[in-house]
N, C-alpha and C positions, 0 to 999 in steps of 0.2 A: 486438611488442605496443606500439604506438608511443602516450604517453601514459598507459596502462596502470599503470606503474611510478613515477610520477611522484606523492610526496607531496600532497596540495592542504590550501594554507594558508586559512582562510576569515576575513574583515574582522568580518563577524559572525556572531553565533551565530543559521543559518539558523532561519527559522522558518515562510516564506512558500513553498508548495512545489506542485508539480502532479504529476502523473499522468502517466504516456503511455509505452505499450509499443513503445519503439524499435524491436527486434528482428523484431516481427512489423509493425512498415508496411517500406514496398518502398523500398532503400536510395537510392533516387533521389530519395526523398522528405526522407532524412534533411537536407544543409544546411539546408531551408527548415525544418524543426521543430525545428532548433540557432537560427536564427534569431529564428523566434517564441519559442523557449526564453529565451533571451539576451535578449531585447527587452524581456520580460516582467518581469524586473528578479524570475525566481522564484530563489531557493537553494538551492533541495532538487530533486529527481526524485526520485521514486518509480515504476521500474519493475521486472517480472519478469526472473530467470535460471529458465527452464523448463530443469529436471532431462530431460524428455522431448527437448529440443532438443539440450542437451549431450553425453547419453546414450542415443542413442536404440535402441542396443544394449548388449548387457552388457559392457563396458569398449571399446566404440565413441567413446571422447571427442574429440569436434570442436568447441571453445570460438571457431570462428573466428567466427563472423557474432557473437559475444556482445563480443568484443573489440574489434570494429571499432565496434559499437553504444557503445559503454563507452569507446573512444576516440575518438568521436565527439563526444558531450557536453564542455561548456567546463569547462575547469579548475575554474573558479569557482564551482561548480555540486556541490552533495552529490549524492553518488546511494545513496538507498536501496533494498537488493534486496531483490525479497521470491522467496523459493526454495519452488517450487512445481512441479505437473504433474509427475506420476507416469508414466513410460513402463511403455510396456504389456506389457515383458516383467518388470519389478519389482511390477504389481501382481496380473497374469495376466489383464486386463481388456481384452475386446475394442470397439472403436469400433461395430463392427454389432452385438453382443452386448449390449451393455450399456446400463444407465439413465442416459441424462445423460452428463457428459463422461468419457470413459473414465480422465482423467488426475486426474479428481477423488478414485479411489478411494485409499487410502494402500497405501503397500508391503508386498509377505507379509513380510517380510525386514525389522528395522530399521539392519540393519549395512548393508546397500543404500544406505538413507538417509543413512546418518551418513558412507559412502565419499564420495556427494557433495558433501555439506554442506562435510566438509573441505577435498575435493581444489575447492572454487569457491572458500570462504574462502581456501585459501590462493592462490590465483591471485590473487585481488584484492586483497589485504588491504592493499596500498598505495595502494588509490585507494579501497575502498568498505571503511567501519568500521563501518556501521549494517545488520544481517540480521533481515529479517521474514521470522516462520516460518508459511509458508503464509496462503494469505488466505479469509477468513470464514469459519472452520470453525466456526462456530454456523449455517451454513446450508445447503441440501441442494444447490446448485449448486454448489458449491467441497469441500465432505466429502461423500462417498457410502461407502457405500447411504444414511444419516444421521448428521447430527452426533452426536460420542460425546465428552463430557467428557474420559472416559479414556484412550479411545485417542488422544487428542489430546494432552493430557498426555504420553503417554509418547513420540508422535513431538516432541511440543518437546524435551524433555529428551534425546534423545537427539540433538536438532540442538543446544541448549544448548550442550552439551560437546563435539561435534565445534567448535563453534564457537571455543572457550575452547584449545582446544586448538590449532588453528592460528593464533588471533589473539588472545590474551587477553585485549588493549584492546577489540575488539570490544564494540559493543553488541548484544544481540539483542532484539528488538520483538517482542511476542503478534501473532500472524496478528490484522490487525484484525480486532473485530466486529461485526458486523452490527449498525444500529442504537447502541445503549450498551451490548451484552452483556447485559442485564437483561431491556428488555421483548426481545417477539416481532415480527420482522419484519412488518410489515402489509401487505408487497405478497407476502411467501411462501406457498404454504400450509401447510409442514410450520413449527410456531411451535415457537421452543427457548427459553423463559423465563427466565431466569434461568442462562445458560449460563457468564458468568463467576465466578458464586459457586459454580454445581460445577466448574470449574477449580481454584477455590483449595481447595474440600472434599477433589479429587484429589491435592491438592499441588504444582500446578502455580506457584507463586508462587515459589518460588527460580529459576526457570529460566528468565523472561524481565528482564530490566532495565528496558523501558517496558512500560506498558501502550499498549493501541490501540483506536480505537473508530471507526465509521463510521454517524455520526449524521445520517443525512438526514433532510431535513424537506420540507416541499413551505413555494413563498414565502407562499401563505397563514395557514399554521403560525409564517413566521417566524425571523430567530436565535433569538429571545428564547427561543421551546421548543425548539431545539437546545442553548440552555447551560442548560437544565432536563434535559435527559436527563444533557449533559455532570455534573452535579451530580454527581446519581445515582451516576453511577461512579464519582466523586472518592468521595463518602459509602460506598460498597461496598471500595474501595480503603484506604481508612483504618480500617473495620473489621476487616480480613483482613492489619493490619499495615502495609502499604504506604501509607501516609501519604507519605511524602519518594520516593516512587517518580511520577518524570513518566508526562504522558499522553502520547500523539502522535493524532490526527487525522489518518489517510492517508487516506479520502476523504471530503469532503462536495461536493454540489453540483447541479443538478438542471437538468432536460432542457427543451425548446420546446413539447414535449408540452402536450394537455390544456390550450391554452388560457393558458399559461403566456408572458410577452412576453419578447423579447432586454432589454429594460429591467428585467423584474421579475429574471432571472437575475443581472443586475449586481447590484442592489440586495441580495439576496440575497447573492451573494458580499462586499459590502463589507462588509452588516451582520457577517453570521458572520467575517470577519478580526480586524475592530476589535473583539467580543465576546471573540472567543478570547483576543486578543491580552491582556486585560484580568487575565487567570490568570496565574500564574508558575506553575503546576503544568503548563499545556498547552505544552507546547514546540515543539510543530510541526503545522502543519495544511497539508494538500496536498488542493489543490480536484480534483476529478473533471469535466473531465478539461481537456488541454493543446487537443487536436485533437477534431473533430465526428469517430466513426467512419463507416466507410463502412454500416454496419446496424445498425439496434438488436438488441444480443440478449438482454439479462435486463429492460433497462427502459429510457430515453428516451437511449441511448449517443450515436445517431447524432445528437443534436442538444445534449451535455452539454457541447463543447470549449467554450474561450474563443475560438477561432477556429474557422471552415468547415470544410467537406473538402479547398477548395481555399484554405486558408490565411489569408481575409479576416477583419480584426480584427471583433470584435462588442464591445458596450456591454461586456459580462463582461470583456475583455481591458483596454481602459482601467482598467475598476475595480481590476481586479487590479494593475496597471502605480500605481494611484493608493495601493493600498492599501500597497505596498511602501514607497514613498515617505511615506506618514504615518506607519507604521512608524520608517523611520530617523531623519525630523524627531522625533520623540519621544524618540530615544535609545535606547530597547528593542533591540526584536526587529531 
């Protein structure tokens, strides 16, 4: 596992970060998205270890395409995973059978869960200290049949301490959510309200170390009502004792779609860096996404990267590339 093993020291304390699911593009691809990676002057990744790919039978563990992914990425470079996708013999959910992604359902089992957690924590726990646990479970394409506060709750907590227990430095991060966890998704139609204050009713607040949110806006809207929602969570977080608890932003960022320009997308991305940047409670924000995908499948994917399909910079990648840079000129982030 070459790289793998290997401490990473970082100059500063990332804060500028993107998106992009190494594993599933075609490894022929990867130098040129270590490229624009590196280029991008980002410090974070944020991408998946799918439990389904690792596992894709009951103690079938083949970590190799995830190692090579993971030693792929530059040194210099955070990665945070977010550990997700349920194989289908852990959750007994079939792909023909079933509503939506069969990998979205949770485990019958949660010792299933917690076998993984550990046995991936401690594989990497030299190169990745920062674990998201599962992504958007306040919404119905990521949690099936529907998001459940509690049962949500109880898979954190039991990745929590699988967590702690192989790596006790480890950070663990809330599955970002949708929106500020508060309102209801407006492009969903199953709406889950208020889904982070039944988290903390559940008692879900000892068990993650950051909070996470995924505040889209469209550029009409603006940062300025992205760091209005961001508020909101900060104000719900301090009421539920978590005041001195940071946020992280693992995505924000929006598509070509609807009329929308490669121009207004930059402007968009600089605004929301230089707003975030402005909080010391928000620690990290990772734009959505690195790369255009090859389809859209929940909303404007295929047109969201900072670059093409075929790798060509757009307005969003300078801004990004600029935004890093006023960053360090400032001294911060």
């Amino acid at each position: 596992m070459v790289g793998i093993g290997c401490a990473v020291a970082l100059a500063l304390t990332p804060f500028f970060g993107l998106n992009e699911d190494i594993v599933w593009n075609p490894e022929s691809d990867w130098p040129m998205i270590m490229a624009r990676l590196e280029g991008s002057g980002a410090q974070s990744l944020r991408m998946p270890i799918r439990w389904r790919v690792v596992e894709p039978q009951r103690g079938g563990w083949d970590y190799s395409r995830v190692d090579r992914a993971i030693a792929a990425v530059p040194a210099s470079i955070e990665i945070l995973a977010t550990l997700m996708s349920v194989p289908e013999w852990a959750n007994g959910m079939h792909p023909d059978t079933c509503e939506g992604w069969f990998d979205a359902y949770p485990p019958k089992d949660l010792a299933d869960w917690t076998v993984f957690v550990e046995t991936t924590v401690r594989r990497y726990k030299a190169r990745i200290r920062h674990w998201e646990i599962w992504n958007e479970p306040n919404g119905v394409d990521f949690y099936r049949p529907l998001p459940d506060p509690p049962g949500y709750t109880a898979l954190l907590r039991a990745a929590y301490e699988a967590v702690k227990r192989a790596d006790p430095d480890a950070v663990v991060v809330l599955g970002g959510l949708q929106m500020n966890g508060i309102i209801p998704n407006p492009w969903s139609p199953v709406k889950t309200p208020d889904f982070l204050e039944d988290l903390y009713k559940a008692g879900a607040g000892p068990y993650f170390d950051v909070c996470n949110i995924h505040p889209y806006v469209l550029p009409s809207e603006g940062a300025a009502h992205m760091m209005a929602l961001i508020r909101d969570t900060l104000a719900l977080m301090n009421r539920y004792g978590d005041a001195r608890k940071p946020l992280w932003i693992t995505e924000i960022g929006c598509g070509l779609n609807a009329g929308t320009t490669p121009e207004q997308q930059a402007d968009l991305l600089r605004d929301s860096f230089r707003m975030t940047r402005a909080d010391p409670r928000i620690q990290r924000v990772h734009w959505f996404l690195l790369r255009d995908m090859a389809q859209d499948l929940l909303g404007p994917e295929g047109s969201m990267g900072i670059v093409t399909r075929d790798f060509q910079e757009k307005p969003a990648y300078h801004a990004f590339v600029a935004a890093v840079r006023e960053g360090r000129a400032a001294g911060g982030h």
